[in-house]
Short mmCIF file of the C-alpha atoms (twelve columns), coordinates in Angstrom:
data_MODEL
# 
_entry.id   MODEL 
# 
loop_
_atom_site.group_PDB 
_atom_site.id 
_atom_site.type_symbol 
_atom_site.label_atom_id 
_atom_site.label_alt_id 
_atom_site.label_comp_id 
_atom_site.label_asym_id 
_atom_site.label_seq_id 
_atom_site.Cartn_x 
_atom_site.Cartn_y 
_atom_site.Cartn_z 
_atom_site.pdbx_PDB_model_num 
ATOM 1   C CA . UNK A 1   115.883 88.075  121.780 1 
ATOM 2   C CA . UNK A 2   113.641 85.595  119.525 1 
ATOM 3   C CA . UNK A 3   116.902 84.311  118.309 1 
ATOM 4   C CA . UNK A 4   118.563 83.322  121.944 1 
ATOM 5   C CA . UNK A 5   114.634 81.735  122.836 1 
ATOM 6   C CA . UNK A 6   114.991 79.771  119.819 1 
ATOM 7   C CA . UNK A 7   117.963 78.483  120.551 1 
ATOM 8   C CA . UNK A 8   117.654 77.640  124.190 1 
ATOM 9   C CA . UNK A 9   114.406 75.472  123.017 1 
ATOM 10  C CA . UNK A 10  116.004 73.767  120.502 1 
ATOM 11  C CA . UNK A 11  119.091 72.904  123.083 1 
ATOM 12  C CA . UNK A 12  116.201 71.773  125.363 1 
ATOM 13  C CA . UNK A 13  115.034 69.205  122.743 1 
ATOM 14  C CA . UNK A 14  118.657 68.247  122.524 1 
ATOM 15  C CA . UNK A 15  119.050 67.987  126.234 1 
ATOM 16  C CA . UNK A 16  115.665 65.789  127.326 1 
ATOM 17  C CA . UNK A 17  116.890 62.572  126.129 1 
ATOM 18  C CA . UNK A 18  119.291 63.395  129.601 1 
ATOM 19  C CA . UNK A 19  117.408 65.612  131.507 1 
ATOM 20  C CA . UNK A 20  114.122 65.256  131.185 1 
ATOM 21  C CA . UNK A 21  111.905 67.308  132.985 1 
ATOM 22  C CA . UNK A 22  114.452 69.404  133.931 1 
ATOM 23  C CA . UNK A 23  115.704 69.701  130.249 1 
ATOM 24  C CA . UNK A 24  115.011 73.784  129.733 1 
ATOM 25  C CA . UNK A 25  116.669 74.710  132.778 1 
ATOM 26  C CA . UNK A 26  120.346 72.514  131.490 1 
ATOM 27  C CA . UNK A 27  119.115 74.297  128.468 1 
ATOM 28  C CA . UNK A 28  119.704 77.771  130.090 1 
ATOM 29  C CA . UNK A 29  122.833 76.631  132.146 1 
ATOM 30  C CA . UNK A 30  124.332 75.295  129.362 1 
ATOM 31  C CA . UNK A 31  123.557 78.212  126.893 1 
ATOM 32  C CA . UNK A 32  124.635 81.033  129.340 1 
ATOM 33  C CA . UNK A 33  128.027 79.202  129.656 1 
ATOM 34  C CA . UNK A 34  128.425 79.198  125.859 1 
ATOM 35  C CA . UNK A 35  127.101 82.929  125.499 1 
ATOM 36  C CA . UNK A 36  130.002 83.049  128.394 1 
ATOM 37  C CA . UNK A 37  132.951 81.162  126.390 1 
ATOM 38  C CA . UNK A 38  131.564 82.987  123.376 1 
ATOM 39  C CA . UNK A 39  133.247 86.583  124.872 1 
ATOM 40  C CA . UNK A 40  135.753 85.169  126.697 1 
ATOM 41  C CA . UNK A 41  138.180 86.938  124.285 1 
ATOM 42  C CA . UNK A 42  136.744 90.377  125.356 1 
ATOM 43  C CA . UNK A 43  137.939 89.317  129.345 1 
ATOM 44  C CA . UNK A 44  141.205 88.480  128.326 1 
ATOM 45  C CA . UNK A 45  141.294 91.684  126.499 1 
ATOM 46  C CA . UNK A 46  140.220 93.366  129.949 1 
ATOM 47  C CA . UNK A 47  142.187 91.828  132.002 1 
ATOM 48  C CA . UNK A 48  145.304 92.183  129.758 1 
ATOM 49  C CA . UNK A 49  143.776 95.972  129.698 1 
ATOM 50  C CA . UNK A 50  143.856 96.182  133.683 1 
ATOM 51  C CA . UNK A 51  147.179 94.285  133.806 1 
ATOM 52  C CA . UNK A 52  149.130 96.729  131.603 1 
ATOM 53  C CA . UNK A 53  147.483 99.553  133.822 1 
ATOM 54  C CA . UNK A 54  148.257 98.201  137.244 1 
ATOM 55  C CA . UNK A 55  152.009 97.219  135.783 1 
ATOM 56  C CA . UNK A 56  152.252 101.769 134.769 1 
ATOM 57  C CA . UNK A 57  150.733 102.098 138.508 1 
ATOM 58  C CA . UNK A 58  154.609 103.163 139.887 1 
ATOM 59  C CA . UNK A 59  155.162 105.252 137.083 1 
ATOM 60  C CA . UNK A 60  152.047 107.216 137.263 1 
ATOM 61  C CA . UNK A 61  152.557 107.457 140.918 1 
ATOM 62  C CA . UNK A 62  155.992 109.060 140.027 1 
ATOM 63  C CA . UNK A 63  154.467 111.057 137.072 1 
ATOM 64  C CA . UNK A 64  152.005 112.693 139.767 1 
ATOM 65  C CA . UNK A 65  154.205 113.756 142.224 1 
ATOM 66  C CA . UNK A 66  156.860 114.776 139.989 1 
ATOM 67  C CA . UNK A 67  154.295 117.566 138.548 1 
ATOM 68  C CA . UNK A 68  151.940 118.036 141.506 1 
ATOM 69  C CA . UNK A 69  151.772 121.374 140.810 1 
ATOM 70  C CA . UNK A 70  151.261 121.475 137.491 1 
ATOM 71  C CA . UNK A 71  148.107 119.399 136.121 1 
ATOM 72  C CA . UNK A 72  147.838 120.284 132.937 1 
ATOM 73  C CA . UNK A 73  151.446 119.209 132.444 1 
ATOM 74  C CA . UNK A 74  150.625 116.127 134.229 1 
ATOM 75  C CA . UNK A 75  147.932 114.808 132.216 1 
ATOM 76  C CA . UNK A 76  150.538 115.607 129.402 1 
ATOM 77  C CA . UNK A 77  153.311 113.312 130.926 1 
ATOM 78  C CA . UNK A 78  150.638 110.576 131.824 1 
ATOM 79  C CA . UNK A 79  148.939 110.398 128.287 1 
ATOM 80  C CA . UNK A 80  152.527 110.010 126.658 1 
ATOM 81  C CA . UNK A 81  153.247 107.134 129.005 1 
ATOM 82  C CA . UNK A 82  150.242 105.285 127.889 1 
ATOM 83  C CA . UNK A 83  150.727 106.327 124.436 1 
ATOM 84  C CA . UNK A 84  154.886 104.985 125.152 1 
ATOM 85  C CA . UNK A 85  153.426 101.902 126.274 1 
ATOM 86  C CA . UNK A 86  150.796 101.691 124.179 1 
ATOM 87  C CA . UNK A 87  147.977 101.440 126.417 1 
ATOM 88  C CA . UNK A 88  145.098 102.826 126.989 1 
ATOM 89  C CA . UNK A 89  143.837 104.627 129.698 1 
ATOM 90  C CA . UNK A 90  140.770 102.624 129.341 1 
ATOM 91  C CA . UNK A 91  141.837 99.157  128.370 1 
ATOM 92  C CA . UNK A 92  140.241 97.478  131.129 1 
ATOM 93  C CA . UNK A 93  136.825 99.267  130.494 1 
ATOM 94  C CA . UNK A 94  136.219 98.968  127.169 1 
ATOM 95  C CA . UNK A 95  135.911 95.220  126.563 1 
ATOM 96  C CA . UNK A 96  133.759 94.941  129.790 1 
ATOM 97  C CA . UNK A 97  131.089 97.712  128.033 1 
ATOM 98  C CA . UNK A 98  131.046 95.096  124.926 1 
ATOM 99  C CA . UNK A 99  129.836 92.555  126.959 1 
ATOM 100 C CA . UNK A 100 126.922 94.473  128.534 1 
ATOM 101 C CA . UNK A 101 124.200 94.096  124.962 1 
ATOM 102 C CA . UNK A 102 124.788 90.572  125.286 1 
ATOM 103 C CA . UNK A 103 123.999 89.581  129.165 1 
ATOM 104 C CA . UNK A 104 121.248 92.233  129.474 1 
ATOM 105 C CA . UNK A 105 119.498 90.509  126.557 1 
ATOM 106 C CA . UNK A 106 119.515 86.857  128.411 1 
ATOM 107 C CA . UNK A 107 118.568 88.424  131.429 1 
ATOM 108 C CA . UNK A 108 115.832 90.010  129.820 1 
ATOM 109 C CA . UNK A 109 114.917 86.669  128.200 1 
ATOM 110 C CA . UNK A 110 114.957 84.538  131.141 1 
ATOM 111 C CA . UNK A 111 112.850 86.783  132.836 1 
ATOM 112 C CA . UNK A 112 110.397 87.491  130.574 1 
ATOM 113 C CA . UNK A 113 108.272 84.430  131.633 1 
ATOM 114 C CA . UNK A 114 109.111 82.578  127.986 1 
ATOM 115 C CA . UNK A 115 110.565 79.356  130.137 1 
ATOM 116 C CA . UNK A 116 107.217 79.291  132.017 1 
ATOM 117 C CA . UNK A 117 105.982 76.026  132.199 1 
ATOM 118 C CA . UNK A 118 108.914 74.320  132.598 1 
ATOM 119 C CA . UNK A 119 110.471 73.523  135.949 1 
ATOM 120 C CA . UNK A 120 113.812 72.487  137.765 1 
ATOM 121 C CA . UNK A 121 113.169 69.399  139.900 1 
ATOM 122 C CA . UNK A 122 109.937 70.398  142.233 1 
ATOM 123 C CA . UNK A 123 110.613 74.394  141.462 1 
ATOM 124 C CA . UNK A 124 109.104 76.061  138.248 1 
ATOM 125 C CA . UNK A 125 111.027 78.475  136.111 1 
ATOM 126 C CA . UNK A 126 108.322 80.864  136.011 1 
ATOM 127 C CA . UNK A 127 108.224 81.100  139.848 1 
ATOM 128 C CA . UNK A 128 109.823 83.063  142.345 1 
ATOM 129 C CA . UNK A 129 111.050 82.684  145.626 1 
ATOM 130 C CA . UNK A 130 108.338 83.537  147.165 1 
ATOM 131 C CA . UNK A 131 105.872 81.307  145.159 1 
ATOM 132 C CA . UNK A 132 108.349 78.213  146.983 1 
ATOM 133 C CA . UNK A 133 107.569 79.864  150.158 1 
ATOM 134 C CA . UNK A 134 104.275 79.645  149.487 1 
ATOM 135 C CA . UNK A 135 103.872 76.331  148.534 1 
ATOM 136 C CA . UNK A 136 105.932 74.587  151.020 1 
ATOM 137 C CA . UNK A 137 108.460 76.689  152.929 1 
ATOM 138 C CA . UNK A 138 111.612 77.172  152.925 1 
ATOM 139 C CA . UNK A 139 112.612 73.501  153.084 1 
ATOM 140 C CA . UNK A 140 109.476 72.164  150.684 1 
ATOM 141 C CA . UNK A 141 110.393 71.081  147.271 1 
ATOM 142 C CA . UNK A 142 110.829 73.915  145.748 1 
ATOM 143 C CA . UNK A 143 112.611 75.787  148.504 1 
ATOM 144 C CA . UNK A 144 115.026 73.523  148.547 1 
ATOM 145 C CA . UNK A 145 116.115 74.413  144.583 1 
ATOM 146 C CA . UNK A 146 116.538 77.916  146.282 1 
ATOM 147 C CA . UNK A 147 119.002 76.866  148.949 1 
ATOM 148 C CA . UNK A 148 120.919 75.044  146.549 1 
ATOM 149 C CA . UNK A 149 121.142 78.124  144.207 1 
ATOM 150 C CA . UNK A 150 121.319 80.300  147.771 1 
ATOM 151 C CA . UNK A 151 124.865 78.365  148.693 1 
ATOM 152 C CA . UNK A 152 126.307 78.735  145.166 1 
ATOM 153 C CA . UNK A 153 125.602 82.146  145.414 1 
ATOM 154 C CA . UNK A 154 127.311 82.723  148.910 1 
ATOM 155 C CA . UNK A 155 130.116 80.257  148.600 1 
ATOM 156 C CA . UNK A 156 130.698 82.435  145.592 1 
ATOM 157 C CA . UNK A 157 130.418 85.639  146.918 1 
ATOM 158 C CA . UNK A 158 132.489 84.260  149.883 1 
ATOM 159 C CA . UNK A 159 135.790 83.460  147.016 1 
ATOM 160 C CA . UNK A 160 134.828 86.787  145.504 1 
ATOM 161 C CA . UNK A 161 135.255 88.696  148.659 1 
ATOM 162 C CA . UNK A 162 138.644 87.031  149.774 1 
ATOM 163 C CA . UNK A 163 140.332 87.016  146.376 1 
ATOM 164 C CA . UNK A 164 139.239 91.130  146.329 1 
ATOM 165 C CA . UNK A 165 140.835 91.309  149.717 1 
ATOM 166 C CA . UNK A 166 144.251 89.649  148.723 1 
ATOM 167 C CA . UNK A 167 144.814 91.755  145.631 1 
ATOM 168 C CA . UNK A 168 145.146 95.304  145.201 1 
ATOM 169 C CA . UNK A 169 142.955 97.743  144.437 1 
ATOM 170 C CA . UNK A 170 142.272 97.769  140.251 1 
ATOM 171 C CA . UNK A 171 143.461 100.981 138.903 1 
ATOM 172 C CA . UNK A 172 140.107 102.213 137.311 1 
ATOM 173 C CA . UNK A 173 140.948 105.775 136.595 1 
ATOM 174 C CA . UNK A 174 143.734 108.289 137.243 1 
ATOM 175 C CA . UNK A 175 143.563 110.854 139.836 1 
ATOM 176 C CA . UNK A 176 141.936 114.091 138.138 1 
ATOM 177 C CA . UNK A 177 140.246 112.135 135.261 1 
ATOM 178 C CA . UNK A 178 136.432 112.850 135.314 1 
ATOM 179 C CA . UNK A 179 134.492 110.413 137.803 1 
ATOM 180 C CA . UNK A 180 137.890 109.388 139.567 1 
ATOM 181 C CA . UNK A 181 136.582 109.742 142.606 1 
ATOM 182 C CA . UNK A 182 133.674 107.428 142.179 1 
ATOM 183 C CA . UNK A 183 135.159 105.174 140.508 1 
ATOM 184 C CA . UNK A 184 137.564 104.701 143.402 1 
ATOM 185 C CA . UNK A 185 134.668 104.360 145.450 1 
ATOM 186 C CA . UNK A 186 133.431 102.222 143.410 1 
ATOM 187 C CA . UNK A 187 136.444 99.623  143.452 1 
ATOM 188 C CA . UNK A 188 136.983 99.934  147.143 1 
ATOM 189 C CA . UNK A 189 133.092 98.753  147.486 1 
ATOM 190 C CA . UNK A 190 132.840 96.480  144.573 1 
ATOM 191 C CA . UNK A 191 133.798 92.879  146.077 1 
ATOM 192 C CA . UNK A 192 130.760 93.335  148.440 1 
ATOM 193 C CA . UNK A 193 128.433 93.625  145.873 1 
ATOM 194 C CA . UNK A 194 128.578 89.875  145.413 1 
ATOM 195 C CA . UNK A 195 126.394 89.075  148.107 1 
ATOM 196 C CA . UNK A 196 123.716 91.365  146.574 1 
ATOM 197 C CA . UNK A 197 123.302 88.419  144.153 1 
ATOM 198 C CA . UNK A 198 121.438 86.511  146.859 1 
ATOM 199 C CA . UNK A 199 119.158 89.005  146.982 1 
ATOM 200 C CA . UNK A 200 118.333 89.072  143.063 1 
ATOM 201 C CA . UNK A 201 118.219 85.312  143.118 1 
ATOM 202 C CA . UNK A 202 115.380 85.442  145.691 1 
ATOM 203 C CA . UNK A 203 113.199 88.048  143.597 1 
ATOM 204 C CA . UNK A 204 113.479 87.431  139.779 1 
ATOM 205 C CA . UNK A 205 111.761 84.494  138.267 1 
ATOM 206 C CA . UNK A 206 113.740 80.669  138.581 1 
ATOM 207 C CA . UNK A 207 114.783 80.711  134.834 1 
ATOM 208 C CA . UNK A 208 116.811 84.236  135.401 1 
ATOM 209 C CA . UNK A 209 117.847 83.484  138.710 1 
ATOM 210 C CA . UNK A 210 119.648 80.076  136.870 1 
ATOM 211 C CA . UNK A 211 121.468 82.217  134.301 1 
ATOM 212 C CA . UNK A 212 122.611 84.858  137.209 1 
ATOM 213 C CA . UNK A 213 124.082 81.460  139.387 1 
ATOM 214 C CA . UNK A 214 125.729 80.147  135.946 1 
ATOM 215 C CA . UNK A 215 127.206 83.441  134.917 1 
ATOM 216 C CA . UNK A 216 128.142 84.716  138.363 1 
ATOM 217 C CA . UNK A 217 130.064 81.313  139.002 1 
ATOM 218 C CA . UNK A 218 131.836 81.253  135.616 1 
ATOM 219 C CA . UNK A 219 132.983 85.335  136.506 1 
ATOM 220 C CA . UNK A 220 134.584 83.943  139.709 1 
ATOM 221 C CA . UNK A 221 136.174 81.154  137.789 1 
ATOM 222 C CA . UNK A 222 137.570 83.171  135.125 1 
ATOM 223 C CA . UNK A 223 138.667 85.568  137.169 1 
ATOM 224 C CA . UNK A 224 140.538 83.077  139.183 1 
ATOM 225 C CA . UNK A 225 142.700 81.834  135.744 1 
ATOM 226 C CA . UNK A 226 142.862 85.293  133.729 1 
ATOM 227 C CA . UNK A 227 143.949 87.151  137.433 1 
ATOM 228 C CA . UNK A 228 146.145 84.613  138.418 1 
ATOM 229 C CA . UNK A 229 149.583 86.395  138.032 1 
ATOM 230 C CA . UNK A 230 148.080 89.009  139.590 1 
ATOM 231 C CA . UNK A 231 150.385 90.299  142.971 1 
ATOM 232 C CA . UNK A 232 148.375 89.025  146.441 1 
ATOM 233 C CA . UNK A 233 148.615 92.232  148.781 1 
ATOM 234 C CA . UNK A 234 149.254 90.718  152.748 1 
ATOM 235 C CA . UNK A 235 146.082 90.224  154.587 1 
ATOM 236 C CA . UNK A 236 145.967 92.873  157.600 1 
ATOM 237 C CA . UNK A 237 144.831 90.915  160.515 1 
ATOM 238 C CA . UNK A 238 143.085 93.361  163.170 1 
ATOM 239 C CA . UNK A 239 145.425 93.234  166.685 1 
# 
């Protein structure tokens, strides 16, 4: 973690000739975006993962119902497909896990307090939302950094939500594999989750809720180009 603190301060030097006063928090915008670009390869290897599942979906769907009654040789038939194909029944998992050690670590940095003492416009990066409350209100100088961060968040959220609606549902595990079940539960609920980012913008520390803005935005975005063959299921419009 001393490592990614060293180098966000010495892309803050780099950055004040431009920014300033506001140089540390372009600092963590612009170093959570290379972090980003840095395992992009992993997404494309999870979405190719995820793409190469949802393309076996009809097959599998045969594959169970030919041998309903049989699981054991089910599970046979359906781990020789994958093997056929060669993919796994976890390529859309596995590069997503890589990418964990390497976001929880920023997190942890930017909200450790290390970017204390630096600010973004009128809000500092050691503050919270409720320290702009406090000093101000919601539409004081630093509560206005928050709505600004607040309608990224939702207007992303908002793309996140649709896009989930108009595709289907990822195939995250086959029926009778261990946590199936919640992991279908899990899909069908995911897309809301978005909007919980609004509320973990409005309770960690400025300098974290930055890199959750920047990386939550660049998701969507990615998501948008790597997804983008991807079949669009018909929106059901309530009668």
């Amino acid at each position: 973690m001393n490592v990614f603190a060293s180098l966000v301060e010495q892309l803050a030097d780099l950055l004040q000739p431009l920014f300033a006063t506001t140089a540390t928090a372009a600092a963590i915008v612009l170093f959570t975006l290379l972090v980003r670009l840095a395992v992009h390869p992993l997404s494309r290897a999870a979405a190719r993962g995820q793409k190469a599942r949802t393309r076996l979906a009809p097959q599998l769907a045969a594959l169970r119902k030919k041998h309903a009654k049989n699981p054991e040789r089910m599970q046979k038939a359906i781990m020789e497909l994958h093997a056929r194909e060669k993919v796994s029944p976890f390529a859309g998992c596995l590069p997503s896990l890589l990418q964990a050690p390497a976001f929880f670590l920023m997190y942890h940095l930017f909200s450790s307090g290390r970017m204390a003492g630096h600010s973004l416009f009128a809000a500092p990066l050691g503050d919270h939302y409720a320290d702009a409350l406090s000093h101000g209100g919601v539409l004081g100088p630093a509560g206005l950094v928050y709505l600004a961060l607040f309608a990224i968040v939702a207007a992303v959220a908002t793309y996140n939500y649709l896009r989930a609606r108009r595709q289907p549902a990822p195939v995250v595990a086959e029926p009778g594999q261990p946590g199936a079940a919640v992991a279908a539960g899990m899909a069908r609920y995911l897309p809301l989750l978005s909007f919980a980012t609004l509320i973990s913008v409005a309770v960690v520390p400025l300098a974290a809720a930055l890199y959750i803005v920047t990386s939550t935005t660049w998701t969507a975005v990615e998501r948008a180009f790597l997804y983008r063959d991807m079949p669009q299921a018909a929106l059901v419009t309530p009668a």
